[in-house]
N, C-alpha and C positions, 0 to 999 in steps of 0.2 A: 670695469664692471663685468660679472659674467653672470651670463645668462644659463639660468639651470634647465627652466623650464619655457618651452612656449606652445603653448594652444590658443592662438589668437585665428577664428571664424572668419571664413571669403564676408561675412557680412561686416566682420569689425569688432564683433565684441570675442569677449575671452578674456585670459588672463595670464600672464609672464612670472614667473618668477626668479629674481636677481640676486643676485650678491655682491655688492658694495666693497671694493676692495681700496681703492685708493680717496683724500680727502675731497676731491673733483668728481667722484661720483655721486657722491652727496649734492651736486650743483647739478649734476644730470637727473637725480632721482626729482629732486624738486619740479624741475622743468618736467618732468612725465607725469606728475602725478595733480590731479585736477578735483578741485571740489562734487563731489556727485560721485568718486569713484569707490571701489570697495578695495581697501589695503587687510590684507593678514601677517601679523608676525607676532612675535615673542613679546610679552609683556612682561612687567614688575609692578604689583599693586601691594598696596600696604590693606592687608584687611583687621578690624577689629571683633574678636568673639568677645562676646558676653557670658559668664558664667554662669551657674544656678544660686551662687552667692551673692551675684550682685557685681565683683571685680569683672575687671577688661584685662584682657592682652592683646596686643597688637603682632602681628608679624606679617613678614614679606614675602609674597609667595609669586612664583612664575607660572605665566599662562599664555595662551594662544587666543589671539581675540582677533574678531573678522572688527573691521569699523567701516560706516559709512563717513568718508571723508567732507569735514568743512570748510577748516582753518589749516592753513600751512604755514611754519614760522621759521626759518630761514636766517644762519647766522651763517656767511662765506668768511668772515675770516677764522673760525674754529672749526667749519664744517659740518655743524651740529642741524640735525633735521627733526624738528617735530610736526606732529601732524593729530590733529585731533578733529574726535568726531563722534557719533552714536553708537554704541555696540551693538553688531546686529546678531552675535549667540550667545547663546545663555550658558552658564557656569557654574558652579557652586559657590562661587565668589563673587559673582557680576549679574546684570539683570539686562534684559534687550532694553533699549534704549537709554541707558544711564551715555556719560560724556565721560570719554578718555584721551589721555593726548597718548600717541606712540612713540616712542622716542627710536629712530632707526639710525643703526650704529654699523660704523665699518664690521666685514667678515662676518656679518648676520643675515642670512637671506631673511625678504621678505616678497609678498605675493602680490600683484598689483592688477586688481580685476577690471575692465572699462566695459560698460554696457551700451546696447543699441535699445532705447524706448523707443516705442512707434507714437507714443505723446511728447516725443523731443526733449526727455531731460536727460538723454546723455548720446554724445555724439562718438562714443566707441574710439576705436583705434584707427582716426583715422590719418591722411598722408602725412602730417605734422609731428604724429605723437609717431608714427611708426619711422617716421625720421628721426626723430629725438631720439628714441630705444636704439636703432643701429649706431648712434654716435656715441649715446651711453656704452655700448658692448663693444666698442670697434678696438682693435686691436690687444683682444683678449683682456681688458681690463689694465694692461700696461702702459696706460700714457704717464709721459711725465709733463713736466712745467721746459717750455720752449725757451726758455733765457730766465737769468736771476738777474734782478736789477738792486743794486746797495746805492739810495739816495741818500745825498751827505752832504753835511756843514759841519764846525767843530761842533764835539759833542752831541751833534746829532745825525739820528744814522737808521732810514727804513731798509728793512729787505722786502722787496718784492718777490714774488714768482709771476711769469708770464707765461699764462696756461694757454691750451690749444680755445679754451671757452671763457678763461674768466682773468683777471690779474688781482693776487692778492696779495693784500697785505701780510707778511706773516710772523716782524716782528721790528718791534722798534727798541732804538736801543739810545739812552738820552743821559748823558753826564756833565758834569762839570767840568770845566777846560779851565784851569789859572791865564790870564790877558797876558800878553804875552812883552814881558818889561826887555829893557837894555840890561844885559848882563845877568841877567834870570835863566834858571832851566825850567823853573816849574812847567812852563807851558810846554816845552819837547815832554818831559814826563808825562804830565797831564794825556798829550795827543798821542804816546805811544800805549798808554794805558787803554786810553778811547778804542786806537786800533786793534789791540789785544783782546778785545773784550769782542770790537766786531768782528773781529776772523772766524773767533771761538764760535761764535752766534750762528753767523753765514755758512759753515762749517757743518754748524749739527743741524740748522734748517734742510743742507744739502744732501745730509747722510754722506757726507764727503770721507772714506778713508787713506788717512794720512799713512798708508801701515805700508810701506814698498812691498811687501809679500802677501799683499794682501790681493788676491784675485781681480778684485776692481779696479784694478788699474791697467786693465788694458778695456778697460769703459771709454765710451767718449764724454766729454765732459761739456754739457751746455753753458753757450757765453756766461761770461759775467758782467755787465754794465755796470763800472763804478761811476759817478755821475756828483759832482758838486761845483760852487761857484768857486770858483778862486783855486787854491794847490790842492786845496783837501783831498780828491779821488786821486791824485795822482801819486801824493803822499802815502795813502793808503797801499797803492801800486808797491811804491819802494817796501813800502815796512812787509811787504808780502812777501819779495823780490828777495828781501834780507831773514826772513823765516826761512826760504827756502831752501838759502845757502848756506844755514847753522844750523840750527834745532830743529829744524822735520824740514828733511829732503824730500817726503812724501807728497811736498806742496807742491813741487815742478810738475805735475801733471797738469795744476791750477794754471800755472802761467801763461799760458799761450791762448788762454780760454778771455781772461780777462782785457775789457776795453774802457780806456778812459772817453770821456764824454762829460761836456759842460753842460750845468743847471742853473740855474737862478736860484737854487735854493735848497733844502735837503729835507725839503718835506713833498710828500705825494702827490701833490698837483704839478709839480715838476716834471713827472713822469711823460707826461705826454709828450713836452718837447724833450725827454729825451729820446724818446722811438721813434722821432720825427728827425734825428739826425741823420745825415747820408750815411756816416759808420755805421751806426746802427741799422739803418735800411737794406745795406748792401750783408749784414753779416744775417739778418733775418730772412732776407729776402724768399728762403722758400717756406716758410712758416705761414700756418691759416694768417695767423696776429696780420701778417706783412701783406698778402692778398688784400685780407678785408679791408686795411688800412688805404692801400691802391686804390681799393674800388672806390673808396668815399673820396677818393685826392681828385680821381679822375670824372665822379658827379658834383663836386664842387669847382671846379677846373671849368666844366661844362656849364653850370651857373655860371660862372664867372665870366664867361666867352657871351651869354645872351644867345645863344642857339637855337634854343628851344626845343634843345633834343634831351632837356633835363628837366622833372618835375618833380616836388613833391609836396606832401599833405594827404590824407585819404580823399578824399573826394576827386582832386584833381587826379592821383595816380590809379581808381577807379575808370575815368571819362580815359585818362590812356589806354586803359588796358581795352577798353571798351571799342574804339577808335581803331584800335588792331595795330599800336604804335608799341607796344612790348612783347615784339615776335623776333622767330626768327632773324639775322644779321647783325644781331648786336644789342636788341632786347633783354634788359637785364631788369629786373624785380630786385629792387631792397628793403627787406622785413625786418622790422627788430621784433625778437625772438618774446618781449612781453605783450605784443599786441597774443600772443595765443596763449597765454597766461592771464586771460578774461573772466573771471566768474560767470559772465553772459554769453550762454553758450549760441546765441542768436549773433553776438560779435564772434567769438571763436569763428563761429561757421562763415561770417563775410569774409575772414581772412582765410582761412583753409579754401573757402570755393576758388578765392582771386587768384590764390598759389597754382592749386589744380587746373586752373584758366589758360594761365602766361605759359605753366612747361606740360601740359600735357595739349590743348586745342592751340595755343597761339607758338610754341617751339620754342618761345623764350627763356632766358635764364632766369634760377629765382638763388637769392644770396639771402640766408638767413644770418644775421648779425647779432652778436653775443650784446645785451644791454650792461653786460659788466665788462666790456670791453673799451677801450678809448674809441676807437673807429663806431662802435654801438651806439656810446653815448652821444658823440656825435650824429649819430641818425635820429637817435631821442629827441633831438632840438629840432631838428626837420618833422615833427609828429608822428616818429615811428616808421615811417614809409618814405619809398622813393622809386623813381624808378629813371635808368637811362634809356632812351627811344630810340628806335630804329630810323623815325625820318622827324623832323620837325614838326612843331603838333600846335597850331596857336589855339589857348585853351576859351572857352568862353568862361564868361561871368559869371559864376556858381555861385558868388555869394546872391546875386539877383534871382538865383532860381527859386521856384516855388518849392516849399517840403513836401 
């Protein structure tokens, strides 16, 4: 993502203006933008004139609309972001407060305004959203996806991408295999056809050029995790192994990149244990995915041990923070990233204040966790929050306390 414009005010309000370059921006613009805010960009409206005869014609015309934001809808595996809301300028074509949805598209800047009310309906830019923007902009808009994972069985076959914020799906690819008889080819046919079809696939998901004269290839090539139960990933291996060494040489760049790894299955809930393998652990290991992953190995670890240097829930990871047990020495805060994606800006603001608590007055760490993340959705089941404590904390009875 690149950032065009920023006039964002020491109070917090203001407004950004971005451009959307890659499909993961669109997961970052989402996370920035908040019911109550004012978004401006390029629109498409179908308007109808009426003539003095009585006929219509219809046509499509572009325009520039401010909206008060309500609704966000949110598709990560196409990247597609709509956002709708009241129009607050008027037009020759539109009227203040008619409902629009925007539809914001790669390489379109759009304008993203947050206000400070002093009657509390909008909490401005504050430590969260202005975190979110720096991760949106970080590295000039050129992230890519941290590992590609190909989950397989016969004839069935997902690609992954494992992003620095999100893991998506990004295509499946599902055929018929002939069973595999005594003294039959069909089923080699069948499996080499299956392979052909997934290289092809994996290939152009990657933007991978096969072309040896082709500049990209003195790129580095992020892993490949092939991953099935039984011979399938490893077979897949060969038949790549065998592309290489006849009909596009250009694929020896792939080789070295690619790692087999056992599944249970070769559909996406598989996924988890395979990032959970020691291969894969030690080839990720410096990747956000691999940290965040850590962090929850190491607060569940700590459950597990009965320490009591490990809690969570809101309430309880509140009376810690409270207690001055998520400071300094090892004090670690873990957030998933939907508690600030609230419509209730009275909740937004109990988790933004707890943030600003633990690392700005108590010096503790704060770890915000992607909820489309495996290590995320794991926090999701712990209700969003957690926290690792600096000394041992025995909690009292909260469910007994009074409201």
């Amino acid at each position: 993502m690149r950032c065009i414009k920023n006039k964002i005010e020491h109070n917090g309000s203001g407004a950004v203006t971005l451009c959307p370059d890659e499909p993961e921006d669109m997961w970052h613009t989402y996370n920035l933008i908040r019911p109550g805010d004012i978004l401006r960009a390029s629109a498409i409206r179908r308007v109808t004139t009426v003539q003095d005869t009585g006929s219509t014609s219809s046509a499509r015309v572009h325009l520039n609309l401010i909206i008060r934001v309500k609704n966000l809808d949110f598709d990560p595996q196409s990247s597609q972001l709509h956002v709708s809301g009241q129009i607050m300028n008027e037009t020759p074509h539109t009227k203040i407060g008619q409902f629009h949805t925007l539809d914001l598209e790669l390489n379109r800047n759009f304008t993203l305004e947050k206000e400070v009310g002093s009657d509390g309906e909008g909490v401005g830019w504050d430590s969260i959203a202005i975190e979110s923007l720096k991760d949106a902009v970080d590295e000039g808009g050129k992230r890519r996806a941290e590992a590609v994972a190909v989950v397989m069985q016969e004839g069935l076959a997902h690609i992954c991408f494992i992003g620095q914020f999100q893991t998506i799906l990004k295509q499946k690819i599902e055929m018929s295999v002939p069973r595999k008889r005594q003294g039959g080819g069909d089923h080699d046919k069948g499996m080499n056809k299956f392979f052909k079809v997934t290289l092809e696939t994996l290939l152009r998901q990657m933007e991978f050029n096969t072309s040896l004269t082709s500049g990209a290839n003195n790129e580095a090539v992020r892993p490949v995790l092939l991953a099935s139960p039984g011979f399938v990933a490893s077979g897949f291996q060969k038949y790549i192994q065998s592309e290489a060494s006849t009909t596009t040489p250009g694929l020896k760049r792939l080789l070295p990149s690619l790692v087999v790894v056992h599944s249970a299955s070769g559909y996406t809930n598989s996924l988890s244990e395979v990032l959970q393998s020691p291969a894969v652990k030690t080839i990720l290991a410096d990747t956000k995915y691999a940290r965040e992953t850590k962090l929850m190995d190491d607060f569940l670890e700590q459950l597990r041990k009965e320490t009591n240097k490990a809690t969570y829930g809101p309430r309880e990871v509140e009376y810690a923070v409270e207690q001055g047990a998520v400071g300094r020495g090892g004090g670690v805060l873990i957030v998933s990233n939907r508690l600030f994606r609230s419509q209730n800006i009275a909740e937004r603001k109990r988790w933004v204040s707890l943030v600003d608590r633990v690392r700005d007055v108590e010096g503790g760490d704060v770890r915000i966790l992607s909820s489309d993340h495996e290590s995320g959705k794991r926090l999701e089941g712990l209700g969003g929050i957690a926290a690792l404590l600096t000394f041992p904390l025995i909690e009292p009875d909260l469910d007994s306390d009074a409201e």
